[in-house]
C-alpha positions as CSV (number, residue, x, y, z in Angstrom):
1,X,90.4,85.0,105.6
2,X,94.0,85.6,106.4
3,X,95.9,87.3,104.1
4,X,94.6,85.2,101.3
5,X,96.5,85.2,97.3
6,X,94.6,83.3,94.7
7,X,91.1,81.9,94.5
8,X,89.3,79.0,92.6
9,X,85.8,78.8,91.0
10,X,82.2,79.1,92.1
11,X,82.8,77.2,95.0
12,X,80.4,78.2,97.7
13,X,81.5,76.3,101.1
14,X,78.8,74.3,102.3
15,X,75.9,75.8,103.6
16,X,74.6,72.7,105.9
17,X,77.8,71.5,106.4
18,X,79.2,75.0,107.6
19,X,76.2,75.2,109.9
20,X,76.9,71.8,111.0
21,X,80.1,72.8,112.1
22,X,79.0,74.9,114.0
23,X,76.6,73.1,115.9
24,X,79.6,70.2,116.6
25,X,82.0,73.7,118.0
26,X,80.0,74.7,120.8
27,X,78.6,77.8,118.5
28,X,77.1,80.4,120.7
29,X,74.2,81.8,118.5
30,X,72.6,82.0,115.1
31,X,74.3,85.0,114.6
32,X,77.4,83.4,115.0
33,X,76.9,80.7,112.5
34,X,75.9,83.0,110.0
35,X,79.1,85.4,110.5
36,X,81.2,81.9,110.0
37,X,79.1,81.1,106.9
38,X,79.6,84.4,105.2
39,X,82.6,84.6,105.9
40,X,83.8,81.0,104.9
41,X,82.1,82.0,101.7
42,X,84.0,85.0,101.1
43,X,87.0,83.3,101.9
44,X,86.4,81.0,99.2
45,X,85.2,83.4,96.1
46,X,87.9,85.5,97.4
47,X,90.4,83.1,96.3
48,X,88.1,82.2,93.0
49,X,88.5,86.0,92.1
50,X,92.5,84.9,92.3
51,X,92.1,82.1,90.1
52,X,90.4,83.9,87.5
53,X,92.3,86.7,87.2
54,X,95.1,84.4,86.7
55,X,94.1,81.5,85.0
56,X,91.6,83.5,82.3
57,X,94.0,86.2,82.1
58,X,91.5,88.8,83.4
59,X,92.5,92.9,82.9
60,X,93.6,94.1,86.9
61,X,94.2,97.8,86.5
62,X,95.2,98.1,90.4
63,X,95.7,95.8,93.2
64,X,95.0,92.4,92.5
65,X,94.0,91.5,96.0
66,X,91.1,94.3,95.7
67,X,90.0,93.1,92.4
68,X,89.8,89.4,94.2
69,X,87.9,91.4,96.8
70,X,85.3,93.0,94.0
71,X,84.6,89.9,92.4
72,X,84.0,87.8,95.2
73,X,81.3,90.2,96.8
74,X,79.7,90.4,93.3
75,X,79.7,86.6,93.2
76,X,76.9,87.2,95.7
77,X,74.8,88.9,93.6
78,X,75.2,86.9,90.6
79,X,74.7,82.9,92.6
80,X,71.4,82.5,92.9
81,X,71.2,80.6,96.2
82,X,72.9,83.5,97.6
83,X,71.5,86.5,95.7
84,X,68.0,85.1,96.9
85,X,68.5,84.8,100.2
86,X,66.5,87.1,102.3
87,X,69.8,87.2,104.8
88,X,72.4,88.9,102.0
89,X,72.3,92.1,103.5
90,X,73.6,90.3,106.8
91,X,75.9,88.2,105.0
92,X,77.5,91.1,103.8
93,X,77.9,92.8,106.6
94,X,78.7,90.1,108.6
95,X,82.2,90.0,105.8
96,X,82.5,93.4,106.6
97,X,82.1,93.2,110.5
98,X,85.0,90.4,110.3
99,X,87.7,93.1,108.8
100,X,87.0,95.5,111.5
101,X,87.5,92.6,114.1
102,X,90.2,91.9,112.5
103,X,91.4,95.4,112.4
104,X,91.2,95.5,116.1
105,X,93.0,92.2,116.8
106,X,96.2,92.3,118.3
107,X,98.3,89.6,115.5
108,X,101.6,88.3,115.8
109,X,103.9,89.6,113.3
110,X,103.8,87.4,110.9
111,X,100.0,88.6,110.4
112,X,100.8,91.9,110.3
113,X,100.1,94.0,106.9
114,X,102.2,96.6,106.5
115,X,102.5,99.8,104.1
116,X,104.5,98.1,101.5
117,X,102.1,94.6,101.5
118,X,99.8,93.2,98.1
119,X,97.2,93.1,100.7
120,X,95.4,96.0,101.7
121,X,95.0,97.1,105.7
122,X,92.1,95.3,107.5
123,X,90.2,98.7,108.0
124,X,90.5,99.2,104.3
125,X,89.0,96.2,103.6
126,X,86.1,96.7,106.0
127,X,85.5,100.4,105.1
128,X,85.7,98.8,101.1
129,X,83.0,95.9,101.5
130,X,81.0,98.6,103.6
131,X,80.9,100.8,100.9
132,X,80.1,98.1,98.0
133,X,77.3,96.8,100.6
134,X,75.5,100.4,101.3
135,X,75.7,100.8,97.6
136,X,73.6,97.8,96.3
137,X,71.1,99.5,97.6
138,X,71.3,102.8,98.9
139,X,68.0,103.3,99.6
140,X,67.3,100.7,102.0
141,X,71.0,100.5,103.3
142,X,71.1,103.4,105.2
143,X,71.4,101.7,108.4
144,X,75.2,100.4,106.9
145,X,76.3,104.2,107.7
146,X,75.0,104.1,110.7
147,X,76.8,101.0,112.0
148,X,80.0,101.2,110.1
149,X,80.9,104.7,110.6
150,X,81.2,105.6,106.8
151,X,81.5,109.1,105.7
152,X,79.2,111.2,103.4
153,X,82.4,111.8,101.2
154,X,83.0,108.3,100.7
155,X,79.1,106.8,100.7
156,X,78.2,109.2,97.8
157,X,79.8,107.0,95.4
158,X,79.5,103.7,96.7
159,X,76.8,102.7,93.8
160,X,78.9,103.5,91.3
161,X,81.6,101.3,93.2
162,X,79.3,98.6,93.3
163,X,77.9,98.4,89.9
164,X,81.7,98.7,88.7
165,X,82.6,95.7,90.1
166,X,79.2,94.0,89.2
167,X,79.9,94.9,85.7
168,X,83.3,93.9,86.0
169,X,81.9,90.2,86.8
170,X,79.3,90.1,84.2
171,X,82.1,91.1,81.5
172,X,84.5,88.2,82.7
173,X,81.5,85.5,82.5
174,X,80.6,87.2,79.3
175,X,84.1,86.7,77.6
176,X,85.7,83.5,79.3
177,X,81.8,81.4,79.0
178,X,82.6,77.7,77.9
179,X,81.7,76.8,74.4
180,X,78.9,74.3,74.2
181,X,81.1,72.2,71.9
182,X,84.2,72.0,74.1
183,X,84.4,69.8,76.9
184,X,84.3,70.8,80.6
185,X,88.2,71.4,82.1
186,X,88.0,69.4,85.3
187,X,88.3,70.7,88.8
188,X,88.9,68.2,91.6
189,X,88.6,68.2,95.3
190,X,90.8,66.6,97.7
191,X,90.7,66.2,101.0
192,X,93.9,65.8,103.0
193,X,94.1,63.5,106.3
194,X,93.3,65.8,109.5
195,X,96.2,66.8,111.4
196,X,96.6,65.7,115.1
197,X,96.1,68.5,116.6
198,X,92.7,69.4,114.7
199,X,91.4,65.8,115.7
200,X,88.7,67.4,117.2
201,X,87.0,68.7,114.6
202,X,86.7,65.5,112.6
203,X,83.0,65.4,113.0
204,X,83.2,68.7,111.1
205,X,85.6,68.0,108.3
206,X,83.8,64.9,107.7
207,X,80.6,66.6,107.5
208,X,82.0,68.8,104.8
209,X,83.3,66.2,102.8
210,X,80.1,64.2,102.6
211,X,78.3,66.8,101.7
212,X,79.1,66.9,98.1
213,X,79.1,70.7,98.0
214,X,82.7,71.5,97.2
215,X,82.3,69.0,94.7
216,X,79.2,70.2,93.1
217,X,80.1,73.8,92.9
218,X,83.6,72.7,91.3
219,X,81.8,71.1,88.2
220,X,79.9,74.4,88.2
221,X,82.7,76.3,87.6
222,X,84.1,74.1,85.1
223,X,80.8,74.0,83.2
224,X,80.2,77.6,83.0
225,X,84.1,78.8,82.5
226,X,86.5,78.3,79.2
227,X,89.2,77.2,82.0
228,X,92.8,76.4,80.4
229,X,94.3,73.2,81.9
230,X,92.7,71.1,85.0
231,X,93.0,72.2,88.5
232,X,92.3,71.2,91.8
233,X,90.9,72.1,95.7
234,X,92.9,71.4,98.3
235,X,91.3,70.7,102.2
236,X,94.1,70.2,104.8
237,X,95.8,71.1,107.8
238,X,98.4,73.7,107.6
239,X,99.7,74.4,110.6
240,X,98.1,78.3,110.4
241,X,95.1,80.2,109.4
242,X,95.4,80.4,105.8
243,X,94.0,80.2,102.1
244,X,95.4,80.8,98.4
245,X,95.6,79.6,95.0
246,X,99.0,77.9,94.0
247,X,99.9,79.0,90.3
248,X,102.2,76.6,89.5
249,X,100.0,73.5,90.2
250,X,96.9,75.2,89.3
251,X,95.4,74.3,92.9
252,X,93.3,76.3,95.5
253,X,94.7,75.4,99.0
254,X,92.1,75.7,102.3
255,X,93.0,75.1,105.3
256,X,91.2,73.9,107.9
257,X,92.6,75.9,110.3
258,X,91.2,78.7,108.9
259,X,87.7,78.0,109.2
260,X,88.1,77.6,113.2
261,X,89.9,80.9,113.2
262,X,86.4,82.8,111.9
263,X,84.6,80.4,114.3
264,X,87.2,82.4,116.7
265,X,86.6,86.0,115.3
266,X,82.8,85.3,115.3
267,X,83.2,85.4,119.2
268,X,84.8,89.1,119.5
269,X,82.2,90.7,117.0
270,X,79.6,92.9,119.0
C-alpha cells in the first residue's frame, strides 16, 4: 500500500480471486501469493480504518494514518475467515515483511515520506505491525524477534499495544452497530474499464469482479455499521500505485496498479 489516506468497510479483497491473480502473473511460489494476499488485504482494511474514522466520527488521539494502521491489523482478529485461518501468523508477517521491503526500496520522489508527512516512515510501519504481531501472542511469537530485529525495550509492551488497538476496534463496533430497525446505508462497487496499458491483466481484474467478493463484504459492512449517507468502491486504473478514501464523495478508490506493485515487492522479500 502506497501511501494510502482513507479506507472503506469490511472489505476483504478476494481470496480466490487474489490467488487467481496470481496464478494468471507468472507468481513464483506459494509464498508469494500469500504475501500479495495479505497484503492486498491490508491495503484494503487499511483504508476501511480511514473511512471509519471519518465517516463515524471515531476519537484519533494521534496520527490518523497509525490509527488506520491499528484497526486494520485488528480487523484480522475480529473476521472470522481470517482470525481462523491457521496462516494469520504469516499473514501478518508477511504485512510486516512488505514495509521493510519497502523501507529498502529505492522510490522516486514522489514516493518518498519525509519528516514532516501524515504518513509514518516505512521502517516505522514494519517495526509497528511487528510489534502488534509478536504481541498477540507472545508466547508462541518469539520467533517475530528473531526475524524482525525488534528490541527487548520495545517487545516488552507490545501486548499491551495490541490489546489497545483490539479494544479500540471492539469499542467502535460497539458504539456505531446498526440498529435492527434502521435500514442498511448502501455501499456499491464499481468497476472502471482497464486502462491500456494494464490490458494484460484483464484475466485478473475480471476474475475479481466475478467473484462477488468486493460485493459481499460491502453489504457486510453496511449491515453491521450505523453508516451516515451511501458510499461507494472504486476499481480502476490510475496511472500509479495507489489507494484512499475520497471524503467528499464518500468513495474508496483502488487501483489496480497497486495490486501489481505488491505482486512486484513480493519478488524482493527474502
Amino acid at each position: 500500500m502506497p501511501a494510502a489516506r482513507v479506507p472503506n468497510l469490511f472489505l476483504r479483497l478476494c481470496y480466490a480471486a487474489l490467488g487467481l491473480f496470481i496464478l494468471s502473473a507468472q507468481a513464483q511460489s506459494t509464498d508469494d501469493t500469500r504475501f500479495v494476499i495479505a497484503n492486498a488485504r491490508f491495503v484494503v482494511l487499511h483504508e476501511m480504518g480511514h473511512l471509519l474514522l471519518n465517516e463515524l466520527k471515531l476519537p484519533v488521539f494521534g496520527r490518523e494514518e497509525d490509527a488506520a494502521d491499528q484497526l486494520a491489523f485488528s480487523a484480522f482478529f475480529v473476521l472470522p475467515d481470517y482470525r481462523d485461518d491457521p496462516e494469520l501468523p504469516n499473514y501478518l508477517m508477511d504485512i510486516a515483511r512488505y514495509w521493510r521491503a519497502q523501507g529498502a526500496r529505492i522510490k522516486p520522489e514522489k514516493e518518498k515520506i519525509y519528516s514532516w508527512d501524515s504518513h509514518p516512515f516505512d521502517l516505522q510501519r514494519f517495526y509497528n505491525l511487528a510489534c502488534l504481531t509478536y504481541g498477540s501472542d507472545p508466547a508462541n511469537m518469539k520467533w517475530v524477534l528473531e526475524e524482525t530485529g525488534l528490541p527487548p525495550e520495545r517487545a516488552l509492551y507490545c501486548d499491551q499495544e495490541y490489546q489497545q488497538a483490539l479494544h479500540a476496534l471492539h469499542w467502535a463496533k460497539s458504539h456505531f452497530k446498526r440498529p435492527q430497525e434502521l435500514p442498511p446505508m448502501p455501499i456499491s462497487v464499481h468497476f472502471e474499464p482497464l486502462a491500456h496499458q494494464l490490458e494484460a491483466e484483464r484475466d485478473f481484474i475480471e476474475q475479481v469482479k466475478l467473484s462477488g467478493e468486493i460485493e459481499a463484504i460491502a453489504a457486510r459492512a453496511s449491515n453491521s455499521f450505523n453508516l451516515p449517507r451511501p458510499l461507494s468502491i472504486q476499481a480502476m486504473s490510475c496511472s500509479s500505485s495507489d489507494a484512499y478514501f475520497d471524503r467528499r464523495n464518500g468513495e474508496i478508490i483502488l487501483c489496480y496498479e497497486h495490486l501489481l506493485h505488491l505482486r512486484d515487492i513480493a519478488k524482493l522479500v527474502p
